[in-house]
N, C-alpha and C positions, 0 to 999 in steps of 0.2 A: 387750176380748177376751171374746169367750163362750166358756161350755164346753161341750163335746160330748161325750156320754157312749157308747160305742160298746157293741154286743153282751156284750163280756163282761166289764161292768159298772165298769172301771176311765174315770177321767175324765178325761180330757186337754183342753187348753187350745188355743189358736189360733184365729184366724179363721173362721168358717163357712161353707164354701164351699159348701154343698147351693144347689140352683135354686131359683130361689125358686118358691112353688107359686100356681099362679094360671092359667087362661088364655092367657096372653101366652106369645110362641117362646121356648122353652129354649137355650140356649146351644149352639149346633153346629149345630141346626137351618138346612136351607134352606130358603127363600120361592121361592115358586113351585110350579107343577106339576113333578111328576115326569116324564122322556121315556117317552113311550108306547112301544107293542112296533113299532110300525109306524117309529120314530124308530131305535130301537135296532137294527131290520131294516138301515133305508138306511144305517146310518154303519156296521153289520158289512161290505155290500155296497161300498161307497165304498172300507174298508180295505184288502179282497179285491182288488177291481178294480188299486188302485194298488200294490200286492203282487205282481201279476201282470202288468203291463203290459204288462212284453215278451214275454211268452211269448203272449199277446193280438194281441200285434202284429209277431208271426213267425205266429200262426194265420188274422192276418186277411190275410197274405200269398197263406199256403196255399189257402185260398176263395176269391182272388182267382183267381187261377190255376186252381182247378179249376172255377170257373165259367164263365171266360173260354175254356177250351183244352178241357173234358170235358161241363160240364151247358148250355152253351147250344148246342153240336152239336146236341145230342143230341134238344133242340128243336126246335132249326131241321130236323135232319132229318126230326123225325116232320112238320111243320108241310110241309116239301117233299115228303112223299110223299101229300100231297093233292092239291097243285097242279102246274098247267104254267107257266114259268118258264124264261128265259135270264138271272135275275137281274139285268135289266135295265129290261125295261118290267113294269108292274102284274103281277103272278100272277093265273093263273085259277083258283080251283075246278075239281077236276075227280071231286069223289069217289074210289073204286074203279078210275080208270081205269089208272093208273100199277099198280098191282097184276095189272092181267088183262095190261097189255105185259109185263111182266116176264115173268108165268106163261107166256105165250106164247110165247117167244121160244125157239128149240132149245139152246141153249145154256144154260139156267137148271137141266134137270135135270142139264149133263152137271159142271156150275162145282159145284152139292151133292154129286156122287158123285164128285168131285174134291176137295172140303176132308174130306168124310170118312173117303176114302182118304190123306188127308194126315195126317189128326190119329190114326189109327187108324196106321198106319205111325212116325210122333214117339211116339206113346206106347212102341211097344217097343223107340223107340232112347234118345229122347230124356227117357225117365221111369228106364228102367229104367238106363242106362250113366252119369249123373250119382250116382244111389247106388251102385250098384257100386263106382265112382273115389272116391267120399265113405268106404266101408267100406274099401278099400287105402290113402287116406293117413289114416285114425282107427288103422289099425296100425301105420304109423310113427313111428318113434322118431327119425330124421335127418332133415334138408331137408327139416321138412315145413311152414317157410313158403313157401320158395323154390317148390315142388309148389304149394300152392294159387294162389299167382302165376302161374303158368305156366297152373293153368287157369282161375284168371278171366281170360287176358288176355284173349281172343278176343273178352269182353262188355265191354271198355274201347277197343274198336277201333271207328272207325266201321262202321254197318250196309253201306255201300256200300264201304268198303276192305275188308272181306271176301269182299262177293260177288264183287268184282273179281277178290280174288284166290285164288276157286275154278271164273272163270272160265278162269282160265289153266291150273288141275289137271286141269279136266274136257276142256278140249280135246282134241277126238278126235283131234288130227294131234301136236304135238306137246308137250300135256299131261300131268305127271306120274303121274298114274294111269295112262296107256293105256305111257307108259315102262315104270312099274313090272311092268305085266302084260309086255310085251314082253321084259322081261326074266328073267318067270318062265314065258317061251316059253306065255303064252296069247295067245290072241286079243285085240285091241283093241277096245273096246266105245266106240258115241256115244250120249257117256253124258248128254248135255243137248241133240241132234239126233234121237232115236230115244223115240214115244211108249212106252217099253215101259221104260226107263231115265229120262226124264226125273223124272217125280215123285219117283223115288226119289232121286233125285242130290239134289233139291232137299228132301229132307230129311236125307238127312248134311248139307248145306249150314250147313238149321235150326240140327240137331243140336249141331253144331261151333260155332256164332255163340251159344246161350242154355242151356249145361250148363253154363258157370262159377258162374252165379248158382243153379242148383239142387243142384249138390254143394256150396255152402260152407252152406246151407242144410240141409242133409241132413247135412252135417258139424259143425255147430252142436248139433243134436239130437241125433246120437251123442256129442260129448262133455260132453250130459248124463244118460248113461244111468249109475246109479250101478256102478261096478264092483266092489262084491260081490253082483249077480247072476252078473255071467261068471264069477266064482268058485264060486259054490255051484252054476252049472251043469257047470265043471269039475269039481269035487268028485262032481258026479252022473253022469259019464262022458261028457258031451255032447262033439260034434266041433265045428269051426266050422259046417258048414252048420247043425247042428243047435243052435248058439246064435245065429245068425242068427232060424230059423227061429221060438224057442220065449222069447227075449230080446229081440231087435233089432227085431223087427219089432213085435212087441205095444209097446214103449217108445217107438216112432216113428209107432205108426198114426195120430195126426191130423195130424203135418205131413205126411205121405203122404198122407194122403185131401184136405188142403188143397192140396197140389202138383197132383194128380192134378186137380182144377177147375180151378187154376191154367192147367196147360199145355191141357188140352182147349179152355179160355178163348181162349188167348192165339194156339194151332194154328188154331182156326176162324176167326182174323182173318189169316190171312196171305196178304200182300200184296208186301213186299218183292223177295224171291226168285223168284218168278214174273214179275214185274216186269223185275226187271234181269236174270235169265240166261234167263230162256224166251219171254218177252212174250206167255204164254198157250198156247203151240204146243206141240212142235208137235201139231198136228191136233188143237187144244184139251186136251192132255193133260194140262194143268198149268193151265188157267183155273177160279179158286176164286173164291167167292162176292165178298170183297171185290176181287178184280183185276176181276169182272166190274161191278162198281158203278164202279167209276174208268172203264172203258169208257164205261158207261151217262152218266157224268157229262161227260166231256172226249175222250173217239171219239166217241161216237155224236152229235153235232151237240148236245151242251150236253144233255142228257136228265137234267136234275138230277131231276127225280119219280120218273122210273124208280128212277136210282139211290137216292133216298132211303128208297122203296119197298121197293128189295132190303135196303136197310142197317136196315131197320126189320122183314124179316123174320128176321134174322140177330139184331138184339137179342134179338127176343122168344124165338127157339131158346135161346140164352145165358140166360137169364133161365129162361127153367122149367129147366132143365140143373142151374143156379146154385139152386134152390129147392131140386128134387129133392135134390141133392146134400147140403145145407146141411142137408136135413131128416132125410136118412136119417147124417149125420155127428151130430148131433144125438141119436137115438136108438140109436147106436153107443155113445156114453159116460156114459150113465144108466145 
């Protein structure tokens, strides 16, 4: 047994367990190289990846689907407003040419000053009367799931069992509208036969089919506005308009300004409703940019260029709309 004499000068007995000194690996020591950063990089990355898998693999669903149904459209469309094409034999090149048919055609300015009257008309029903109904049921206190039910149903209905059945309201012979008026001894209006009424029909139509999904939305972001501002507005004499005005609406302005692209977005693609209750009529009063491209595609003897053409200049409108918007929503809340 050696003895070991420690720091503070007493000596004690046992074994000597120090390394021994020399050279050679010390006890606990590993052989070999240490993992470099680039080793240590791919086994964090490895970790990560099987960590996440499924969420990986619910996203790579999503991209599936948005490339399949949204980004190679959008391709192929610009790629068809070059060529001429019955998607059957070889396409031709044609440059520019599909652009000056379109331009050309009388009905191209009348389908523009018809989705702008459309989207310009949705905005003061269909922007403004979703908040409205969003701020009447954030004040109630009873049946206020049953209420939001009632008005998303219209947006869990198919887009065609709707229009069906406002083609049946709008019937000028015996349509409940023209009932209701008849009963408050007005006159009866044709209200989807008469250029003067149809656009307009077919935006209460909109209206009524896609304000469920912007008031639960609208109602979302009012029940997070904190409620002691409506209180120290009380406190300061405010009425409701006037805590709308100086509360409500400053606490909601970006989903309001993001709704507001939203529906301009969503208004200058429509198609549906002209479609199945007016088929463009009459006397072109209700033909919009995209009913005129379904023309140009499947009436007009297969004129896929044209139509691609048209749908290519309706992106690019959307697109700066969508910039502009973005840039001045942007410099709103800096």
């Amino acid at each position: 047994m050696a003895e070991r004499t420690v720091a503070t000068g007493i000596a004690t007995t046992g074994p000597d367990r120090r390394a021994p000194e020399g050279p050679g690996p010390r006890p606990g020591w590993r052989l070999g190289p240490s993992p470099g950063p680039s080793r240590l990089g791919r086994t964090r990355l490895g970790q990560a990846v099987r960590r996440n898998l499924t969420a990986y693999g619910f996203m790579c669903g999503a991209l599936f689907c948005f490339t399949l149904f949204a980004w190679y459209p959008m391709v192929r469309e610009f790629i068809l407003a070059f060529q001429r094409t019955n998607l059957i034999d070889p396409p031709e090149w044609v440059g520019l040419e599909n652009f000056r048919t379109v331009i050309r055609d009388p009905a191209f300015g009348q389908a523009w000053w018809n989705t702008i009257a459309f989207t310009l008309l949705a905005l003061l029903c269909g922007y403004a009367v979703p908040f409205a109904v969003a701020l009447l049921l954030n004040e109630l206190r009873h049946a206020r799931a049953y209420l939001r039910f009632v008005v998303y149903l219209p947006v869990m209905l198919p887009p065609i069992v709707s229009v069906l059945l406002f083609r049946w309201l709008l019937d000028p012979g015996p349509g409940l509208f023209n009932q209701i008026l008849d009963f408050l001894r007005l006159p009866p209006l044709a209200w989807l036969d008469s250029a003067d009424t149809a656009l307009i029909s077919l935006v209460l139509v909109s209206t009524w089919m896609n304000m469920g999904t912007a008031t639960l939305i609208y109602l979302a972001a009012l029940q997070n506005i904190p409620p002691e501002l409506y209180e120290a507005a009380e406190l300061d004499g405010a009425g409701v308009f006037a805590k709308i005005r100086h509360v409500t609406i400053p606490q909601t302005r970006l989903i309001l300004l993001l709704m507001l692209m939203l529906q301009i977005v969503a208004t200058m693609q429509v198609f549906i409703e002209p479609y199945m209750l007016t088929g463009g009529g009459p006397e072109n009063a209700t033909v919009t940019v995209a009913y005129l491209m379904y023309q140009y595609a499947f009436v007009y003897g297969g004129n896929y260029g044209a139509g691609g053409a048209l749908g290519m200049m309706l992106m690019i409108v959307l697109l700066v709309f969508a910039a502009v918007q973005l840039r001045l929503t942007r410099d709103n809340t800096r």
